[in-house]
C-alpha positions in Angstrom: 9.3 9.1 -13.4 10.4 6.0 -12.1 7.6 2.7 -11.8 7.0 1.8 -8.5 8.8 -0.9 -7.2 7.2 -4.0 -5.4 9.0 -3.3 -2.3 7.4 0.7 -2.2 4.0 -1.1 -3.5 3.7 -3.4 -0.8 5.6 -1.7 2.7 6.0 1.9 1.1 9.3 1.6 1.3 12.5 0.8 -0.8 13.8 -2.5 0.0 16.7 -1.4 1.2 15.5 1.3 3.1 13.1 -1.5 5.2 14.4 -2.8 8.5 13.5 -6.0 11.2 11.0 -3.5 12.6 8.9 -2.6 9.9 8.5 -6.7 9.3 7.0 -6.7 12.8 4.7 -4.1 12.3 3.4 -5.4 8.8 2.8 -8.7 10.1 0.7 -7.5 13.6 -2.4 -7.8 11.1 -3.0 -10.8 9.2 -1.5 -11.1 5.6 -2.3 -13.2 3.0 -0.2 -14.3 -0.2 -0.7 -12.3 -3.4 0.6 -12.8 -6.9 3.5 -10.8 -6.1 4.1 -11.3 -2.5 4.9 -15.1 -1.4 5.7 -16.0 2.1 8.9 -18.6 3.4 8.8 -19.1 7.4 11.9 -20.6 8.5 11.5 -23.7 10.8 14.5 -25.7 12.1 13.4 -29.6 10.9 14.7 -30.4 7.5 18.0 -29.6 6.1 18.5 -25.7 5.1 19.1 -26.8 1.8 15.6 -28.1 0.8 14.7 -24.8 2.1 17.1 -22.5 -0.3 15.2 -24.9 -3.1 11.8 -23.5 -2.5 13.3 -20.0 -2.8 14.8 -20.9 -6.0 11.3 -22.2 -7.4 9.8 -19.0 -6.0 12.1 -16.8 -7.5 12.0 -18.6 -11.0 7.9 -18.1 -10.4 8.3 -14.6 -9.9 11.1 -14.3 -12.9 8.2 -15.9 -15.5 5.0 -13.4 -14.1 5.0 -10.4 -12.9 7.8 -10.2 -10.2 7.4 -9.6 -6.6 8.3 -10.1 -3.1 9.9 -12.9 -1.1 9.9 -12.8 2.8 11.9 -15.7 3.8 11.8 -15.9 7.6 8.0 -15.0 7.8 5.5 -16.0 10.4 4.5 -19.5 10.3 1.9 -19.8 7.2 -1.8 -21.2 7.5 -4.5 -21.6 4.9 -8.0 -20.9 5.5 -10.9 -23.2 4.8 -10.4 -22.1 0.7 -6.6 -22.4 0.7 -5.5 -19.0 0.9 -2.4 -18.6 2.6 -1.9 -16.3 5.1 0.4 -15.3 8.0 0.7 -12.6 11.3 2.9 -12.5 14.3 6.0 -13.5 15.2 8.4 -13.8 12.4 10.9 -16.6 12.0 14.6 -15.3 11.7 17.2 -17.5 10.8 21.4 -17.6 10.0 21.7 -18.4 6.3 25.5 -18.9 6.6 25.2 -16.4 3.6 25.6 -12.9 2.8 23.8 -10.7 0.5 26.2 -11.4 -2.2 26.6 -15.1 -2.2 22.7 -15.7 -2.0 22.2 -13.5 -5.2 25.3 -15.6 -6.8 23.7 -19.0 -5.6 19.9 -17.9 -7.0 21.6 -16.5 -10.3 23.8 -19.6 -10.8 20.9 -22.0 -10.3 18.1 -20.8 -12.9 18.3 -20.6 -16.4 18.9 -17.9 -18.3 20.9 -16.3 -15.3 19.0 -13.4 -14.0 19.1 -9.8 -13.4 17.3 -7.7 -11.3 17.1 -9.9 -8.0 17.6 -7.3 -4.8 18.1 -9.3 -1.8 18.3 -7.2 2.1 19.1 -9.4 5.2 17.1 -7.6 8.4 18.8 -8.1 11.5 16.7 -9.2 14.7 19.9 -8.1 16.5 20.7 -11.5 18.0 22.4 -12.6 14.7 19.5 -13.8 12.7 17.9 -12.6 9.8 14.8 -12.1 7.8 15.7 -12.6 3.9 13.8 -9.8 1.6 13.8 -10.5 -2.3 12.7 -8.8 -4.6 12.3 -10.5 -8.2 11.6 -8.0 -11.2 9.5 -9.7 -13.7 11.9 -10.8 -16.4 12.6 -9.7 -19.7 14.4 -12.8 -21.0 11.4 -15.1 -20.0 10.7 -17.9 -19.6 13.0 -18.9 -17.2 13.7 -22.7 -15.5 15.3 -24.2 -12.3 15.9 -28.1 -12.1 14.4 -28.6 -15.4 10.9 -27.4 -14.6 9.5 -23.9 -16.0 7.5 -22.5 -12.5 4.9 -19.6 -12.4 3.3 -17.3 -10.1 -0.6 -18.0 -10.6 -3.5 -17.0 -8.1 -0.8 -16.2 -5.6 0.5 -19.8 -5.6 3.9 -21.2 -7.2 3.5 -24.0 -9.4 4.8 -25.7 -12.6 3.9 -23.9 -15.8 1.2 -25.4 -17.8 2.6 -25.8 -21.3 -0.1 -23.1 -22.9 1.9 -20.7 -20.4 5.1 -22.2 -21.5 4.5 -21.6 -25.0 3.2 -17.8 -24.4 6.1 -17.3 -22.6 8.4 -18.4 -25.2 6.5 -16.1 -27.8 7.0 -13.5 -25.3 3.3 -12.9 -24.7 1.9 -11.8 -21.4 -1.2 -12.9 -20.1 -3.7 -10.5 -17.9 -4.4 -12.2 -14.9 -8.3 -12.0 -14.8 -9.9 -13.1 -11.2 -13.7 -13.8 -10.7 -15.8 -13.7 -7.5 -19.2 -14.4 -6.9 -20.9 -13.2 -3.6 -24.2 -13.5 -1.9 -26.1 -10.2 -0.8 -29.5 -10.6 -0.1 -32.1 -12.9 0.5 -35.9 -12.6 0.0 -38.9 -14.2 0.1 -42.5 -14.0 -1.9 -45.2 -16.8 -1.3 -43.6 -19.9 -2.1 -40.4 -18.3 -3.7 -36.8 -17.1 -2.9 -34.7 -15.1 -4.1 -30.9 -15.1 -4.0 -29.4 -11.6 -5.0 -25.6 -12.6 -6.2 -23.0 -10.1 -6.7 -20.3 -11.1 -9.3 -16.8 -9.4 -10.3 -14.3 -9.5 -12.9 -11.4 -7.7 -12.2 -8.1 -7.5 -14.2 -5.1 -7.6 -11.5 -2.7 -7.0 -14.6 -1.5 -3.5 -14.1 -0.4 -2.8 -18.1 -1.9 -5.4 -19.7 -5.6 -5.0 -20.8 -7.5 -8.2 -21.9 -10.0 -8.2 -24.8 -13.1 -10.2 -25.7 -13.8 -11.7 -21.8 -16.2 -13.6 -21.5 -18.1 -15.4 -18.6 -20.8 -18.3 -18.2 -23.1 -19.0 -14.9 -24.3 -22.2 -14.5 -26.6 -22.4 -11.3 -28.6 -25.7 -10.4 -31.3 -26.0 -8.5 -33.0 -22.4 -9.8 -34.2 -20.0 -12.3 -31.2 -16.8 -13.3 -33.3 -13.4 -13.4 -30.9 -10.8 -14.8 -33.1 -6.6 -14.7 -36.4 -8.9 -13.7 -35.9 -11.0 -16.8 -35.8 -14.9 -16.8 -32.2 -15.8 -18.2 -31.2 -19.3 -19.7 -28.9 -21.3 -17.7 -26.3 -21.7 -17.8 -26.1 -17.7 -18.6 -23.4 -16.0 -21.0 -22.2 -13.1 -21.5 -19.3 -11.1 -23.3 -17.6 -7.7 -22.7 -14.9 -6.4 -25.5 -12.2 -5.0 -22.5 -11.5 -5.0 -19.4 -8.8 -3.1 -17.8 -7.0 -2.9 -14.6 -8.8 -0.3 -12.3 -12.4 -0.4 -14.2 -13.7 -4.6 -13.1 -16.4 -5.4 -14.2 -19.4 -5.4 -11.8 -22.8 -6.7 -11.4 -26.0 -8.7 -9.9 -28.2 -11.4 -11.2 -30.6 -13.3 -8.8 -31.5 -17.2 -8.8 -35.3 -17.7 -8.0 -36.6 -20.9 -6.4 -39.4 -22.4 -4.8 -39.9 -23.9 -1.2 -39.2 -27.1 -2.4 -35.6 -26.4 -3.8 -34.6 -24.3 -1.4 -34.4 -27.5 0.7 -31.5 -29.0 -1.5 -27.7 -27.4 -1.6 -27.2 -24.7 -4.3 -24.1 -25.3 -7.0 -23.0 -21.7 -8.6 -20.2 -22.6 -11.5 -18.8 -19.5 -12.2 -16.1 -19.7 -15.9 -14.7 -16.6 -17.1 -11.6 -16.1 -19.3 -10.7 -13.9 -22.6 -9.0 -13.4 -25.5 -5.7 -14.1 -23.8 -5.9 -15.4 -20.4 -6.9 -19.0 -19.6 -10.3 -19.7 -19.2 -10.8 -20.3 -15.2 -13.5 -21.7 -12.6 -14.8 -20.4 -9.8 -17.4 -23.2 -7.9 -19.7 -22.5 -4.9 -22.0 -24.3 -2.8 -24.5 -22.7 -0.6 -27.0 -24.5 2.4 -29.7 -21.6 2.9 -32.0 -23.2 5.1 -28.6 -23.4 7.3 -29.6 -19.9 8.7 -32.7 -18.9 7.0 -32.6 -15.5 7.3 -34.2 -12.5 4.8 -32.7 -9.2 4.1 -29.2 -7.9 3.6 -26.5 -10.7 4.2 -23.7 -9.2 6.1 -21.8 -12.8 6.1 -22.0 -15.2 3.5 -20.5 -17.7 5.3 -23.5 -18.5 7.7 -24.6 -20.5 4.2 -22.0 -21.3 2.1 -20.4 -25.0 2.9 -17.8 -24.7 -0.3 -15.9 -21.9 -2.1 -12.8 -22.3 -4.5 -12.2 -19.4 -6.9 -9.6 -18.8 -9.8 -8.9 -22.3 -10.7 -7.7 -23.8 -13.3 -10.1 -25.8 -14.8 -7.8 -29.0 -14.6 -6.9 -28.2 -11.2 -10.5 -28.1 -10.1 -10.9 -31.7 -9.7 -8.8 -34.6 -11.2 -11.7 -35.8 -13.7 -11.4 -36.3 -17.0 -12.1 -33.5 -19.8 -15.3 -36.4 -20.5 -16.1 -36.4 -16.9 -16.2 -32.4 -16.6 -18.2 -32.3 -19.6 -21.2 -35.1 -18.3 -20.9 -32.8 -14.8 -22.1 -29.8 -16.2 -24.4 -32.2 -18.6 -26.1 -33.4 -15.6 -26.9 -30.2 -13.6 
């Protein structure tokens, strides 16, 4: 039995089997960037070969993780207020002056070790231009360059590879990709205190690659963590020896306060990491007495005023390893 391809995974369809019409139809509902699906919209300022560049970098990206999708000629890309990037309507087709041949030659010739496994498909709009569909395998002969710089696919953006990734790479490991979310559900109140119901989740994107010895640590400030009715320390810890892809890891903890704190802006730092993936940050800030509402909370945006999940920890802010360490010293 043959693995599913990215192509199947994402449009249920071999690559070469899709057409201009089944682009359409994908994006009439928003659709937002994964770690194997990165969109290119073609506009017509800037010289078309900046524009081949960024391929390049996203198809060395895909090359060094876990392979994917390009869609060069997508709708025009926006983020949303916590830099996701997403994209619907009308795509952007384009003449490359290319065919299907030459464009695998020119991505081949320009990243180092020369790749296999690229599968490029031009989709006509039948006026003469084209949406560009490539599909990147994820690499055997890892890690791979382009212009000198090693670039990786990591919480569906493409970036330079941090040199722990480097070095994994060049030892051949893979890394799960773990993601962590934190959620508000519910809201109650008792005398003078509140309660703030939090759902978190760990979940392991990496299909075949399990991760051992995870860990996470919630660090909440103003507020008491109750975990099962029981007063937890803060920041809280806790370990679980696996987690696999299909089976995340799931559950609630609540932060109690009193009248008085309610009044200031809750911080929730959320780290998580394991045995082999990087350790990552997940930081929220919610306003409750934006909306004061008790009960279920259907939309956790009423209150929360900042959200940025599956970062890096250097890419959180640009402070010093010193500064990050008096932060979370001084909550």
């Amino acid at each position: 039995m043959k693995a599913m391809t990215h192509s199947l995974s994402i449009f249920g369809k071999n690559i070469f089997d899709l057409n201009y019409q089944d682009l359409e139809l994908f994006f009439q509902t928003e659709q937002e960037e994964k770690l194997n699906l990165e969109f290119k919209s073609y506009v017509n300022q800037g010289p078309y070969k900046e524009k081949e560049n960024l391929i390049k970098k996203s198809v060395c990206a895909l090359l060094n993780s876990e392979g994917g999708i390009i869609i060069w000629g997508a709708p025009i890309e926006t983020k949303d207020t916590n830099g996701n990037t997403k994209a619907s309507g009308n795509l952007t087709p384009f003449d490359s002056g290319l065919d299907k041949d030459k464009l695998i030659n020119t991505l081949s010739d320009s990243i180092i070790p020369m790749p296999i496994g690229i599968k490029v498909n031009f989709l006509n709009d039948g006026n003469g231009k084209f949406v560009i569909i490539i599909e990147v395998e994820k690499s055997v002969e890892r890690p791979h360059q382009y212009d000198n710089r090693y670039y990786v696919r990591l919480d569906g953006q493409t970036r330079v590879a941090p040199h722990y990734l480097i070095k994994a790479l060049i030892k051949s490991q893979d890394f799960p990709v773990i993601r962590g979310h934190i959620k508000l559900k519910n809201i109650q109140i008792s005398g003078n205190d509140i309660f703030l119901t939090f759902r978190y989740l760990l979940f392991n994107t990496s299909q075949f690659n399990n991760e051992k010895n995870a860990f996470i640590r919630i660090v909440v400030h103003p507020g008491d963590i109750y975990i099962n009715q029981a007063l937890m320390s803060n920041p809280y810890d806790k370990d679980f020896p696996l987690i696999s892809h299909g089976r995340p890891i799931m559950s609630s903890f609540i932060i109690k306060l009193n009248t008085s704190q309610i009044q200031n802006k809750i911080d929730i730092i959320f780290q998580f990491g394991g045995e082999k993936s990087p350790s990552k940050v997940s930081t929220y800030k919610y306003d409750i007495m934006k909306n004061f509402v008790s009960g279920d909370v259907k939309d956790e945006n009423i209150y929360l005023i900042e959200k940025r999940e599956n970062s890096l920890p250097s890419d959180v802010s640009s402070n010093t390893d010193d500064d990050n360490i008096n932060q979370l010293l001084d909550l």
